[in-house]
Backbone as a ProteinNet text record, in pm:
[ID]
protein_1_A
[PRIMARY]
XXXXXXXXXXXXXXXXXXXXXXXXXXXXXXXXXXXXXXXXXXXXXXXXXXXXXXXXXXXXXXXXXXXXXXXXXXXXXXXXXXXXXXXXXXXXXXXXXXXXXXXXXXXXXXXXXXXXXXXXXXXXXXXXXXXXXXXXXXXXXXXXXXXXXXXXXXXXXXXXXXXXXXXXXXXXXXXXXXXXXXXXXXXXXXXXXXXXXXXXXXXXXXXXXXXXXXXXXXXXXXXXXXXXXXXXXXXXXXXXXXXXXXXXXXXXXXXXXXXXXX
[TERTIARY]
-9086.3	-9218.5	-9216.2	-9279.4	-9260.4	-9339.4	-9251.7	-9338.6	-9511.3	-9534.2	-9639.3	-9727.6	-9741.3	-9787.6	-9895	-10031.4	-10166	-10196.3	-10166.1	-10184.6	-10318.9	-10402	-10523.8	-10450	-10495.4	-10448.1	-10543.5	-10673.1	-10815.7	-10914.2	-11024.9	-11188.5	-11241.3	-11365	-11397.2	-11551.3	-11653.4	-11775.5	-11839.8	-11917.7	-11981.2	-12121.1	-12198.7	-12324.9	-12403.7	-12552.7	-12623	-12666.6	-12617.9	-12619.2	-12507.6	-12360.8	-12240.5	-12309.3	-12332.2	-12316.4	-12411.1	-12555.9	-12616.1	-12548	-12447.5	-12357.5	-12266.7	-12198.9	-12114.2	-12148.6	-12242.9	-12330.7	-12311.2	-12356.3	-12374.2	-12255.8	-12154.2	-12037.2	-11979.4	-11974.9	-11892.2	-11974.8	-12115.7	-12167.2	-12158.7	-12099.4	-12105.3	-11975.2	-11871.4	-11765.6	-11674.6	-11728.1	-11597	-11476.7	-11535.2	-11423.6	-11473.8	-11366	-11419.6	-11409.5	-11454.3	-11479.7	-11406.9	-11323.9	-11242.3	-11282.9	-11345.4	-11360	-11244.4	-11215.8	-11068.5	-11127.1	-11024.7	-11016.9	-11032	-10950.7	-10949	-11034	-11096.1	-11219.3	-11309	-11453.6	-11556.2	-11553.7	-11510.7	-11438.2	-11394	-11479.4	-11458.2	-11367.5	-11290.4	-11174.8	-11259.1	-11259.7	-11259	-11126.6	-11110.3	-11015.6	-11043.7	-10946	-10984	-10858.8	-10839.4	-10724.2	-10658.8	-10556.1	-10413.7	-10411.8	-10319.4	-10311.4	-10218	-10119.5	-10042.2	-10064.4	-10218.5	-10207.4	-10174.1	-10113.6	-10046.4	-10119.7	-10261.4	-10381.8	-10484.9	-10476.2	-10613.9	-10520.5	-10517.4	-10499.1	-10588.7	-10622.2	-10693.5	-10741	-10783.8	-10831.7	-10929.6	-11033.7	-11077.2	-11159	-11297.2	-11297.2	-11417.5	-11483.3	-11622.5	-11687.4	-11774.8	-11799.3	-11930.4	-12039.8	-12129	-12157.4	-12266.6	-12231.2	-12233.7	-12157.5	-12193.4	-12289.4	-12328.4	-12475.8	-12479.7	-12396	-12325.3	-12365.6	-12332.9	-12337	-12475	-12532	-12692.9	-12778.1	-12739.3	-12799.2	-12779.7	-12656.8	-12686.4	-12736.3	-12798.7	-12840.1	-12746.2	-12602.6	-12523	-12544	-12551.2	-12665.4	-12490.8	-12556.1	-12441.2	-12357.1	-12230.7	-12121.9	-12008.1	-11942.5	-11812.2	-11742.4	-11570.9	-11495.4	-11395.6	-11317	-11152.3	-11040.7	-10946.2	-10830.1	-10723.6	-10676.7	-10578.1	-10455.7	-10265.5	-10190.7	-10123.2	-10084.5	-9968.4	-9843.9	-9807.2	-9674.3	-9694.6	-9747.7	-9808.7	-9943.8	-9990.6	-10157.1	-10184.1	-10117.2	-10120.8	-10122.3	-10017.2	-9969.5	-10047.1	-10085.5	-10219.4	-10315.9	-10404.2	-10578.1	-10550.6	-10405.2	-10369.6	-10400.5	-10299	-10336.7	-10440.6	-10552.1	-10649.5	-10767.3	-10710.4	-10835.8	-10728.3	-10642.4	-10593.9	-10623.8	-10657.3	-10681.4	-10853.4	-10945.8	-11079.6	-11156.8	-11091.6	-11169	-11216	-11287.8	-11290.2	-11259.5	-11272.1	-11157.5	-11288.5	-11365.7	-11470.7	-11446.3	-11297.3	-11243.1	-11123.1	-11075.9	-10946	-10842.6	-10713.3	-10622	-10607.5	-10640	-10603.2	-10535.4	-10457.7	-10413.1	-10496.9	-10461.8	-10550.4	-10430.2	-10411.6	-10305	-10236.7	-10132	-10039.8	-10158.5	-10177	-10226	-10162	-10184.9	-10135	-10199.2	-10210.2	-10242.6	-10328.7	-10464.7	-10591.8	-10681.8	-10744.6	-10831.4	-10943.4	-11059.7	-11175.9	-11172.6	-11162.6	-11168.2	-11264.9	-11323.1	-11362.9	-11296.5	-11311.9	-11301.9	-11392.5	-11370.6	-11443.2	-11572.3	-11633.3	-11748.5	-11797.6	-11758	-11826.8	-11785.4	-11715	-11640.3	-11583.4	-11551	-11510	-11417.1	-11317.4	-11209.8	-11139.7	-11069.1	-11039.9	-10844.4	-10778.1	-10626.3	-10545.3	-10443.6	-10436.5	-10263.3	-10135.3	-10030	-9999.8	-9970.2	-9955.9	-9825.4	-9813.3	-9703.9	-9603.1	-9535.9	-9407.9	-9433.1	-9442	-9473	-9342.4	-9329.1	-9226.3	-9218.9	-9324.1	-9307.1	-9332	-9300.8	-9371	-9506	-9587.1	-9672.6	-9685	-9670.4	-9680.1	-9825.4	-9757.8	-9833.9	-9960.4	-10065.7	-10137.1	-10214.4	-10176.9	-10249.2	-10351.7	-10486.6	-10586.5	-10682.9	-10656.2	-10801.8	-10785.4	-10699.4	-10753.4	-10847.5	-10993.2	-11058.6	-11055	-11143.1	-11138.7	-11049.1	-11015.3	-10916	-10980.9	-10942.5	-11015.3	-11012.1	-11062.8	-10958.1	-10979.7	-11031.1	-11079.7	-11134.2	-11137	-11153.1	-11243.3	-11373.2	-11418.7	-11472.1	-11456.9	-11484.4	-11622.8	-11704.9	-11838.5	-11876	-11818.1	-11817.9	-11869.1	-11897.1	-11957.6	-11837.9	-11698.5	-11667.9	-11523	-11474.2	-11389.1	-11231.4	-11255.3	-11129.1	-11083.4	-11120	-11150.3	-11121.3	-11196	-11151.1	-11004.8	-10993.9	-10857.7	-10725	-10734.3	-10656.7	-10632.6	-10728.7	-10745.7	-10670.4	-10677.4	-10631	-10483.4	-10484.5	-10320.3	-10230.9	-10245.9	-10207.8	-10237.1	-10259.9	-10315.9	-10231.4	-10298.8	-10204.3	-10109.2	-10056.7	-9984	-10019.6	-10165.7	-10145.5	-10187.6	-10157.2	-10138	-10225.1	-10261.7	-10315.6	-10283.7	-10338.1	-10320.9	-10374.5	-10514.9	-10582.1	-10754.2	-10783.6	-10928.5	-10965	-11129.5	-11224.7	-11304.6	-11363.4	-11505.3	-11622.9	-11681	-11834.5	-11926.5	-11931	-12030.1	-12105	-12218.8	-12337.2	-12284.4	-12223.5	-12173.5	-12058.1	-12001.7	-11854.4	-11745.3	-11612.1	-11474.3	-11500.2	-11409.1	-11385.8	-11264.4	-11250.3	-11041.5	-10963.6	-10940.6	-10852.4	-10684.9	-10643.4	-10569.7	-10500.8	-10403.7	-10248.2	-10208.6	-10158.6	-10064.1	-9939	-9829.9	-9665.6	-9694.8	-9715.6	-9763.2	-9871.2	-9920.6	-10010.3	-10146.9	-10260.8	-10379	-10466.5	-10538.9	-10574.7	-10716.8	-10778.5	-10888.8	-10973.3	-11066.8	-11146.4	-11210.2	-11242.4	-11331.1	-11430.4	-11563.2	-11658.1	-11734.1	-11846.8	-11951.3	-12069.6	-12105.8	-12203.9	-12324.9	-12427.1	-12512.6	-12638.2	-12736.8	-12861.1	-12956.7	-12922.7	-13000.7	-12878.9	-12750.1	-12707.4	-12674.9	-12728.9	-12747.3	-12662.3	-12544	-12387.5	-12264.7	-12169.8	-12064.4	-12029.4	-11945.7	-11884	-11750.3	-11749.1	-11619.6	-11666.6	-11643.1	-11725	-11532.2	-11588.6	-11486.4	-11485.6	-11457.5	-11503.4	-11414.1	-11500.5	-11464.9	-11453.2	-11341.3	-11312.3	-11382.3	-11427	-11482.5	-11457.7	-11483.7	-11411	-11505.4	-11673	-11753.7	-11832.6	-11876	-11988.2	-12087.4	-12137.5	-12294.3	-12299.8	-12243	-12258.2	-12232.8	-12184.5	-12152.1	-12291.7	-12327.4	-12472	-12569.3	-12585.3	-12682.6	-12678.6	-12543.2	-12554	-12602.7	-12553.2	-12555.8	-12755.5	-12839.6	-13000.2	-13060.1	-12969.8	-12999.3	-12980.2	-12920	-12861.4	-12967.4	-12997.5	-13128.8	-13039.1	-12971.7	-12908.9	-13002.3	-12978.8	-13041.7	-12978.2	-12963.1	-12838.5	-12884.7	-12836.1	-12886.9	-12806.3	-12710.3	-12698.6	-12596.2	-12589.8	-12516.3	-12608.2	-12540.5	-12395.5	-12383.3	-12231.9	-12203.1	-12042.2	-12060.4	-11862.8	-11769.8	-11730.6	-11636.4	-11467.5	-11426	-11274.3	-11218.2	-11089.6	-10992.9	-10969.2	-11035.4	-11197.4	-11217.9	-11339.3	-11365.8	-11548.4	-11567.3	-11749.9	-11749.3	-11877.2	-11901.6	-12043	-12095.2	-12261.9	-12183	-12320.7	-12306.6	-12456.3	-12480.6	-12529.3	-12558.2	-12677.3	-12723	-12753.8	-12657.1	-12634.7	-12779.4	-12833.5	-12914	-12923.2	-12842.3	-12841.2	-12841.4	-12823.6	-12836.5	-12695.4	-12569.8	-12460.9	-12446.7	-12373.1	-12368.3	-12246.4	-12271.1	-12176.9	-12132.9	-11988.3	-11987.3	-11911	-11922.2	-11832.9	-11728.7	-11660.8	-11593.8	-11504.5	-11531.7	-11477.6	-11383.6	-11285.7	-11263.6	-11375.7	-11422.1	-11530.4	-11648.4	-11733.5	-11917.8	-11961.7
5581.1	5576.9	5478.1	5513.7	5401.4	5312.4	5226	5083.2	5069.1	5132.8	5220.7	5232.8	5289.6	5375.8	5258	5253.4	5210.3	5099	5160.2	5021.7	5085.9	4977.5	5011.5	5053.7	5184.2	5218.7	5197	5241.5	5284.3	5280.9	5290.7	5306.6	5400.2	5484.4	5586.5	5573	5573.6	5546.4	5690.1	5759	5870.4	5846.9	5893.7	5838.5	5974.2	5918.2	6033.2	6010.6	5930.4	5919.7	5801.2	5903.2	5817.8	5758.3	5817.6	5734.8	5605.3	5602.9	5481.2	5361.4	5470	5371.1	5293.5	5346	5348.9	5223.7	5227.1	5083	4945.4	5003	4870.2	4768	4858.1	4805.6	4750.1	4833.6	4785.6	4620.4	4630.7	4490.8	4364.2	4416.5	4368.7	4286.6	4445	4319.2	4349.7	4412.9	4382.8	4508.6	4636.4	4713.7	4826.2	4891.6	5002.2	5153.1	5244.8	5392	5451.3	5545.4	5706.2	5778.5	5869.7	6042.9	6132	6167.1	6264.4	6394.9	6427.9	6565.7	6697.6	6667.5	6817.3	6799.3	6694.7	6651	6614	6666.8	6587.6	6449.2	6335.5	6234.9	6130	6028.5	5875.1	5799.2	5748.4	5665.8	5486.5	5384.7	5250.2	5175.7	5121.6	5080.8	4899.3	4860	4707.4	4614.9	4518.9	4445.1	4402	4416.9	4363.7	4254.7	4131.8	3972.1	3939.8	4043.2	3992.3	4012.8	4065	4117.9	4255.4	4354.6	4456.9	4575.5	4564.3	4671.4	4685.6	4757.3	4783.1	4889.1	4902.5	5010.2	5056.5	5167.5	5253.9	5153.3	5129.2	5086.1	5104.8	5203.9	5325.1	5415.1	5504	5601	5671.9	5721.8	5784.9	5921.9	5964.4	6107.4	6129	6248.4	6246	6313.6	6298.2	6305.4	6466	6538.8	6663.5	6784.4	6848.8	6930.6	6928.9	6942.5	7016.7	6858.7	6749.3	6581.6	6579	6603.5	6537.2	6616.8	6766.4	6840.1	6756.9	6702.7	6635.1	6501.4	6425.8	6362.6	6204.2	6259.7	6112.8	6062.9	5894.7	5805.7	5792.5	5734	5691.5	5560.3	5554.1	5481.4	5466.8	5368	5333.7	5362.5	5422.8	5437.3	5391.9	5320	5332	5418	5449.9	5500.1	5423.3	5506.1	5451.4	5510.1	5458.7	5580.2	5571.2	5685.6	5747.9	5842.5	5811.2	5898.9	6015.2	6073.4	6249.5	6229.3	6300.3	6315.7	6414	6529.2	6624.8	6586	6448.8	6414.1	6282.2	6219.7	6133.7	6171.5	6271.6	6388.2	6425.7	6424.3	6522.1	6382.3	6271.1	6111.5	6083	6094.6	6017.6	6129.1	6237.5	6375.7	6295.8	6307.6	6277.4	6129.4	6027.5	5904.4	5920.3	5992.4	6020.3	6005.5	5970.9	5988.8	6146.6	6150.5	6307.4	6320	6458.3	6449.5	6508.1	6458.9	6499.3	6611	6572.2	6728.6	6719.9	6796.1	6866.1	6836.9	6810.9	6822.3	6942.4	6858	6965	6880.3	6964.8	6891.8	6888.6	6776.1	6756.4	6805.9	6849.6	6871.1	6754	6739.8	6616.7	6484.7	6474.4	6337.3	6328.2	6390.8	6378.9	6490.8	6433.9	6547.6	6449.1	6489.6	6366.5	6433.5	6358.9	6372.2	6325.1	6333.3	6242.4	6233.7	6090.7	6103.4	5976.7	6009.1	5878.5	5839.1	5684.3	5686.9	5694	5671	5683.6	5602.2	5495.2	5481.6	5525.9	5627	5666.6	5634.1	5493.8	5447.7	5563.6	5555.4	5670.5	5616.5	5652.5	5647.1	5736.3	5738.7	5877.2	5821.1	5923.9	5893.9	5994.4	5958.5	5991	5973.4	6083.8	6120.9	6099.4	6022.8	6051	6128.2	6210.8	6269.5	6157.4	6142.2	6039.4	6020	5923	5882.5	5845.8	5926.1	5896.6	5750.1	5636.2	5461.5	5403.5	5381.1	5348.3	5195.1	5195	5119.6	4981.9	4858.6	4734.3	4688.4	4570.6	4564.7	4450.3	4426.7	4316.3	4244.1	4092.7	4073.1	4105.3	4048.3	4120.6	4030	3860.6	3846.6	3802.9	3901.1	3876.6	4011.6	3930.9	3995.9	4133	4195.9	4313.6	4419.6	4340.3	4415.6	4400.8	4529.1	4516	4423.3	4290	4163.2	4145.7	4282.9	4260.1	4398.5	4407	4550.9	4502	4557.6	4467.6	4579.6	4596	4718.1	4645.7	4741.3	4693.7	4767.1	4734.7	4796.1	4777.6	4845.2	4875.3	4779.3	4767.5	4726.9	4689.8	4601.6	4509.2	4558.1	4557.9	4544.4	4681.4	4798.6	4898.9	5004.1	4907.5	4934.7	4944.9	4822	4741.7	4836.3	4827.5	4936.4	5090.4	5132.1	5280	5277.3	5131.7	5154.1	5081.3	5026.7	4951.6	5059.2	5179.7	5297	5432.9	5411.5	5506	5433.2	5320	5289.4	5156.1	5098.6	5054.4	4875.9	4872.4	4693.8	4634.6	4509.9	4382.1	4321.2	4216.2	4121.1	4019.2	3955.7	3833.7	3723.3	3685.1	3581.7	3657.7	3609.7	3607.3	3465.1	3463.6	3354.3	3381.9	3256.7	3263.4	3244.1	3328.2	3383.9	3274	3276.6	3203.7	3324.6	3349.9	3405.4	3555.1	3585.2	3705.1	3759.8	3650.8	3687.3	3672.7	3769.5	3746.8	3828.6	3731.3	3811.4	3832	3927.6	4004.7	4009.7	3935.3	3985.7	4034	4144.2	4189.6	4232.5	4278.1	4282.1	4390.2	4383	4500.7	4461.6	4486.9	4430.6	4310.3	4219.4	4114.3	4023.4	4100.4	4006.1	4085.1	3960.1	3971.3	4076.5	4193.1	4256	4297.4	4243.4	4322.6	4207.2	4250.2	4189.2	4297.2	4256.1	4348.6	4241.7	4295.8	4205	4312.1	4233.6	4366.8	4362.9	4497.4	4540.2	4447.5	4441.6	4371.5	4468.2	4425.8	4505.6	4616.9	4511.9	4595.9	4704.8	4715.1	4791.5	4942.4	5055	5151	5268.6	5202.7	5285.9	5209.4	5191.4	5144.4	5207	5109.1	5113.3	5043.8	5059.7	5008.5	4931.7	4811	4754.9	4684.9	4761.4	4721.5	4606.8	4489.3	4377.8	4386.7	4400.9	4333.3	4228.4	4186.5	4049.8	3997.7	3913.2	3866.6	3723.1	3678.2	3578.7	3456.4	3475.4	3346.8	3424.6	3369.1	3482.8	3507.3	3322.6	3327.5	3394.5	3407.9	3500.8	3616	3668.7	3825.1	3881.9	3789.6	3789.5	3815.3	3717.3	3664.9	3862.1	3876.7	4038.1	4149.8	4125.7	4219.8	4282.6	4142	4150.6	4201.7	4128.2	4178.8	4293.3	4354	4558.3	4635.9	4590.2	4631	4621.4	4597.8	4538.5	4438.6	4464.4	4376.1	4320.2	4167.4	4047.7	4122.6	4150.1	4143.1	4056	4007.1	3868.4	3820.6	3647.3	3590.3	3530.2	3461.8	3424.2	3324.3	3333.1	3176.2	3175.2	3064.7	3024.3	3088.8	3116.3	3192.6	3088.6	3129.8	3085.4	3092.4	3021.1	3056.4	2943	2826.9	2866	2990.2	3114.6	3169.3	3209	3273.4	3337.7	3461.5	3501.7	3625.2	3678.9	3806	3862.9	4004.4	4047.6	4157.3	4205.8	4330.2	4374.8	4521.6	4556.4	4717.5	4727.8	4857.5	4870.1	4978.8	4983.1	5027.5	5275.8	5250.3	5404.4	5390.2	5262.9	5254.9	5244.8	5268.2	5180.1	5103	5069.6	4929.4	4860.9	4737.7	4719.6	4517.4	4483.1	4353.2	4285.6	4114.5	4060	3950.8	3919.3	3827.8	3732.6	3591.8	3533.2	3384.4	3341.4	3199.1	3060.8	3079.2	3018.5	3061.4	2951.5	3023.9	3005.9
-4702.6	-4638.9	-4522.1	-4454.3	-4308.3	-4281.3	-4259.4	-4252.7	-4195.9	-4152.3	-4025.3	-4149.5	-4262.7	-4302.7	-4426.7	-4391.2	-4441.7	-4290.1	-4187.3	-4108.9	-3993.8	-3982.9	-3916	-3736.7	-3747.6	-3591.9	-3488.9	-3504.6	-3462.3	-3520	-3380.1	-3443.5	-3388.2	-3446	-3376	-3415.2	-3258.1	-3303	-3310.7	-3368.5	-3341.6	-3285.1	-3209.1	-3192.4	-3133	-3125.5	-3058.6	-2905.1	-2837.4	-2695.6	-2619.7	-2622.3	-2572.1	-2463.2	-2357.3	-2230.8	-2250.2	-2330.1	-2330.6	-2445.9	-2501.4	-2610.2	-2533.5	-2436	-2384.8	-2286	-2196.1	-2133.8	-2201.4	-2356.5	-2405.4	-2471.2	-2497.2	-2529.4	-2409.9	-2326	-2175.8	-2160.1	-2178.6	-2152	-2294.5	-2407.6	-2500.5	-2521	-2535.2	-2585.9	-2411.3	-2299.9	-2188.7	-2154.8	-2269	-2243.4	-2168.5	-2083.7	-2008.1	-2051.6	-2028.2	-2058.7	-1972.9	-2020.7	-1979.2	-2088.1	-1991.8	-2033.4	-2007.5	-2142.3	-2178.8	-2099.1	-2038.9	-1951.5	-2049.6	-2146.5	-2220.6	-2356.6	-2365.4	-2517.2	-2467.9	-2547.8	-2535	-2629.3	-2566.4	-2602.6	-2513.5	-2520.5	-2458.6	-2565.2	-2434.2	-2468.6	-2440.3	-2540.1	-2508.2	-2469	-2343.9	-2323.6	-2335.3	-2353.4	-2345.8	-2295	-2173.7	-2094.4	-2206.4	-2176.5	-2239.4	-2204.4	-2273	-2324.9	-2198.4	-2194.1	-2068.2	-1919.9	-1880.8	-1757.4	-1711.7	-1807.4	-1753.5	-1779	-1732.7	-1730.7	-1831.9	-1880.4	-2036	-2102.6	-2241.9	-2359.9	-2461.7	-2467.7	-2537.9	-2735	-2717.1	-2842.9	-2950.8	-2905.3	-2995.3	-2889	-3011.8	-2953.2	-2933.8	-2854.5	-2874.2	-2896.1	-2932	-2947.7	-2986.3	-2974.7	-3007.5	-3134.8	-3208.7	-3350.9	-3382.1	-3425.5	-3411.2	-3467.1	-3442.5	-3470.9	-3636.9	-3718.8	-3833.8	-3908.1	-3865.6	-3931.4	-3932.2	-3811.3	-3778.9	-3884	-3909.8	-3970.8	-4142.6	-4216.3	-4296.5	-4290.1	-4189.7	-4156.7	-4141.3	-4105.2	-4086.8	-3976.1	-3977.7	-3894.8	-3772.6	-3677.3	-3627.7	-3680.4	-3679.1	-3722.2	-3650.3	-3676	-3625.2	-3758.6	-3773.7	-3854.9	-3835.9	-3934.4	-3903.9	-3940.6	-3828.5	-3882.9	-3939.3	-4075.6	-4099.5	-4074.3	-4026.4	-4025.9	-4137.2	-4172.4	-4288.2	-4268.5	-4358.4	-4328.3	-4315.9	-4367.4	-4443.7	-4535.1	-4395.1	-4358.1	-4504.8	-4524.5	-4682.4	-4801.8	-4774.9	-4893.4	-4948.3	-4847	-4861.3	-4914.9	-4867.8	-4855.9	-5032.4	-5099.8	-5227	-5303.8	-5282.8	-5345.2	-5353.9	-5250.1	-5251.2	-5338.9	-5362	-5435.4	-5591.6	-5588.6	-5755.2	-5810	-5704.7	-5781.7	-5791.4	-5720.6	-5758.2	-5652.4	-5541.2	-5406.9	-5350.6	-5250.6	-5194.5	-5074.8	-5031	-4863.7	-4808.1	-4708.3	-4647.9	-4567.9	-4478.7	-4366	-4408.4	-4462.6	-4480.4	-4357.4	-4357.7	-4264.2	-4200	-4035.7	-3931.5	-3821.4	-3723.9	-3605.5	-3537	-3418	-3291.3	-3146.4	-3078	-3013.3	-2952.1	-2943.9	-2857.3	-2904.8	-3020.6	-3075.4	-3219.3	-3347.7	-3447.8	-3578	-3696.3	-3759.6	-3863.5	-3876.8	-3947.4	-4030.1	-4139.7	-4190	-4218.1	-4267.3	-4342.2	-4516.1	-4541.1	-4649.8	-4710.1	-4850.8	-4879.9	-5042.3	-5073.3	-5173.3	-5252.3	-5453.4	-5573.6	-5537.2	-5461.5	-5430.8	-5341.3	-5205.5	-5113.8	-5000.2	-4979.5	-4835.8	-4750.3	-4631.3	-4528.9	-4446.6	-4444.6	-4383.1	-4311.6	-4189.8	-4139.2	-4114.1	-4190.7	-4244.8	-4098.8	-4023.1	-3926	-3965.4	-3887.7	-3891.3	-3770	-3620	-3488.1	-3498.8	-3336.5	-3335.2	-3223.5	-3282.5	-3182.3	-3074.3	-2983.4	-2851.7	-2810.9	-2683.8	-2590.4	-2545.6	-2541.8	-2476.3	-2638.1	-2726.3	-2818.1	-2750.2	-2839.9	-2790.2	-2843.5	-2773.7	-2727.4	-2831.3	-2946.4	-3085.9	-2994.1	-2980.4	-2956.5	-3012.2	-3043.6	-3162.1	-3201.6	-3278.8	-3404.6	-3275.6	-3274	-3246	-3092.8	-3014.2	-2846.3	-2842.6	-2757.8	-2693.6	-2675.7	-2740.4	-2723.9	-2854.7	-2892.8	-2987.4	-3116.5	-3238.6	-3364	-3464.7	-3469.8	-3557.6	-3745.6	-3771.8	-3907.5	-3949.5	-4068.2	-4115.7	-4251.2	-4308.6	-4446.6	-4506.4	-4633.2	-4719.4	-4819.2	-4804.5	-4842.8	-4989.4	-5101.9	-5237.6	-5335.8	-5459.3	-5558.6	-5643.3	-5634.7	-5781.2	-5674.9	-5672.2	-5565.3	-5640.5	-5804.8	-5840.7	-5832.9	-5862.7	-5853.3	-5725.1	-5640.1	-5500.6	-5427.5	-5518.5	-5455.4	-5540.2	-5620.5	-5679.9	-5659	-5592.2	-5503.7	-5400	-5311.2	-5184.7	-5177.9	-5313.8	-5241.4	-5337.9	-5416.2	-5420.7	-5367	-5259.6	-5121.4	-5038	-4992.2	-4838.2	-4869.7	-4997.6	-5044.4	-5002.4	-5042.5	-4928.6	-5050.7	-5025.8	-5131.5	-5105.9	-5257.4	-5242.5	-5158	-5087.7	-5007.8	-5065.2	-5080.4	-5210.6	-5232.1	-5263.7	-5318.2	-5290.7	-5304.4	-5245.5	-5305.4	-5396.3	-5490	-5381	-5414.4	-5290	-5402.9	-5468.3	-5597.6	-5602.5	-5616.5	-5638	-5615.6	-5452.2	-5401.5	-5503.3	-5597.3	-5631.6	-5528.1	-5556.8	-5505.1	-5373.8	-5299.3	-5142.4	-5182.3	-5161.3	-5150.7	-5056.6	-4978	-4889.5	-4887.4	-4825.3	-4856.4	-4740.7	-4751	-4644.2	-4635.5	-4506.6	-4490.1	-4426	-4486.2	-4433.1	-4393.3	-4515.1	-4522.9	-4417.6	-4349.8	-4284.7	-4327.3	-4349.7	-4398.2	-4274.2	-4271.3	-4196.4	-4245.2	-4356.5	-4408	-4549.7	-4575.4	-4691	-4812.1	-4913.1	-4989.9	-5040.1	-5038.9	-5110.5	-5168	-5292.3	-5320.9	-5230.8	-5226	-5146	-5195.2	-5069.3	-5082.2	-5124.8	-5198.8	-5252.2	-5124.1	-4964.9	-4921.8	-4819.6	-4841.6	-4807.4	-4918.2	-4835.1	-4889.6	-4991.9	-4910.7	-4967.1	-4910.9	-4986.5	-4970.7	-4855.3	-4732.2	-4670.3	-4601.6	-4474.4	-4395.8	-4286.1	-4231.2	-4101.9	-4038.7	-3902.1	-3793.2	-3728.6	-3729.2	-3659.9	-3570.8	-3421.7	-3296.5	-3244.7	-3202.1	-3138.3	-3011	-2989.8	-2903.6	-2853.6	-2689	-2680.8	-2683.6	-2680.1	-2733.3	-2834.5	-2954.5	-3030.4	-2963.9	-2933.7	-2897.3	-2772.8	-2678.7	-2530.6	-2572.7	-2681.8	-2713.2	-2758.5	-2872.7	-2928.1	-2806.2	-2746.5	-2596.6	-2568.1	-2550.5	-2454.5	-2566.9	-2669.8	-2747.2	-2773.4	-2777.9	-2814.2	-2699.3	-2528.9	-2396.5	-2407	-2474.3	-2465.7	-2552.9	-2607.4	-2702.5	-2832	-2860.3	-3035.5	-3102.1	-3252.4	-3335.6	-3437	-3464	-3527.1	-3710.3	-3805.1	-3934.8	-4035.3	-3996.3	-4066.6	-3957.1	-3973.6	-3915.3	-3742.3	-3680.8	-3704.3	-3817.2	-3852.9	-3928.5	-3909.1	-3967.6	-3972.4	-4104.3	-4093.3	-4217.6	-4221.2	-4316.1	-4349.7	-4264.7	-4135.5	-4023.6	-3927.1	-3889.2	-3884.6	-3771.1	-3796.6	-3754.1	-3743.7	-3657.1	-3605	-3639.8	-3701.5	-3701.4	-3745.3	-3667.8	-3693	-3707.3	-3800.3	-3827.9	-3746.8	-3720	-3640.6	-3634.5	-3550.6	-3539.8	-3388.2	-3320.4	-3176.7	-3174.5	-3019.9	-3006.2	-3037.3	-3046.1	-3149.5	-3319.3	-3373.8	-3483.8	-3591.5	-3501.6	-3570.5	-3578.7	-3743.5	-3773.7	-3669.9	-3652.4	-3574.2	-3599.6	-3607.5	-3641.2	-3527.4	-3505.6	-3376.3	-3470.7	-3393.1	-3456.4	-3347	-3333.8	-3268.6	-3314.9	-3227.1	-3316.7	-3223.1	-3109	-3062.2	-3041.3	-3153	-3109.6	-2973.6
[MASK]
++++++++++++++++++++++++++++++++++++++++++++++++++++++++++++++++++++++++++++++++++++++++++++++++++++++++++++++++++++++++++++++++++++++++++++++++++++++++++++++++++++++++++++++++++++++++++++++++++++++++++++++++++++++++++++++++++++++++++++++++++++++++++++++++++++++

């Protein structure tokens, strides 16, 4: 199995009005928009650490007729990659999760699915097809880049056991929340990339929150309320030391920042 394989590749926001989504991120966290020639599909690009332009770092789309009709709100998702997109969608239906879209290809990108696990979380499991430059790793928390991944759950241990026999990741430590209980954080090819905590009373269904890096909180914040966003918890200081708000963008995805200066 390849080393590659449970590692956060991407994010993909769905929403019901890209281009005014699209405004507010560019003024939020700094990254710029390309519209794919052959998809209805915005690319977020965000500058590279060394100077040597911007790289694609997730992705946009509007939510489609078929979602809205079951009434899914807008969201940001992450991809995860795997070795075998089939052989994953079959793991994750036999340990008790469900596969929301079945495996299909995308052309000259890879071969993906939707899936969630035994509490409801959503994840979209992705196969790329080989790239002729392979692509240039950049760390988690420069600017612009995705620096955290946090699974928002019904039962932590439970969780954790679904996914580190799905995408094979380890414990890293746990952290007594007191009241909240255990934070989990957990690894992939040994470096810490993610958290699990239990869901909070007023969140509605277990989920996945993408934290974006940012390079001050409070000026990210400042832009984020200027864009028409609204803060729903935070900011505060967390373990690293690190910053972070969680948040609702003006279409109504959840949306989180994360910085190492407030």
């Amino acid at each position: 199995m390849s080393d590659e394989h449970g590692k956060f590749i991407w994010a993909e926001l769905m929403t019901t009005d890209p281009m005014a989504a699209g405004a507010f991120y560019r003024a939020v966290v700094g990254w710029t928009t390309v519209e794919m020639a052959d998809y209805d599909y915005t690319v977020f690009e965000a500058a590279r650490p060394d100077g040597e332009g911007r790289a694609g770092v997730a992705g946009m789309m509007r939510i489609p007729p078929e979602l809205l009709s079951e009434h899914v709100p807008p969201n940001w998702t992450a991809y995860v990659f795997v070795s075998d997109c089939d052989a994953t969608v079959a793991r994750v239906a036999a340990l008790g999760g469900t596969v929301r879209r079945p495996p299909e290809d995308i052309p000259a990108i890879g071969r993906f699915a939707v899936v969630a696990d035994p509490h409801g979380a959503v994840l979209c499991i992705m196969t790329p097809l080989p790239m002729d430059t392979p692509s240039r790793s950049i760390p988690a928390m420069t600017p612009g880049q995705f620096g955290w991944y946090e699974l928002h759950t019904d039962d932590v241990d439970a969780a954790f056991a679904f996914y580190s026999q799905v995408f094979g990741w380890s414990l890293d430590h746990d952290m007594d929340m007191g009241d909240f209980g255990v934070y989990r954080i957990f690894a992939h090819d040994g470096q810490a990339v993610g958290g699990m905590m239990k869901r909070m009373p007023q969140m509605s269904k277990a989920h996945w929150a993408c934290y974006i890096t940012v390079e001050r909180l409070d000026d990210a914040v400042s832009r984020l309320v200027t864009g028409g966003g609204s803060v729903v918890n935070g900011p505060m200081e967390v373990p690293g030391p690190a910053y972070i708000v969680n948040a609702i963008d003006p279409q109504g995805a959840f949306i989180s920042l994360l910085a190492t200066e407030r």
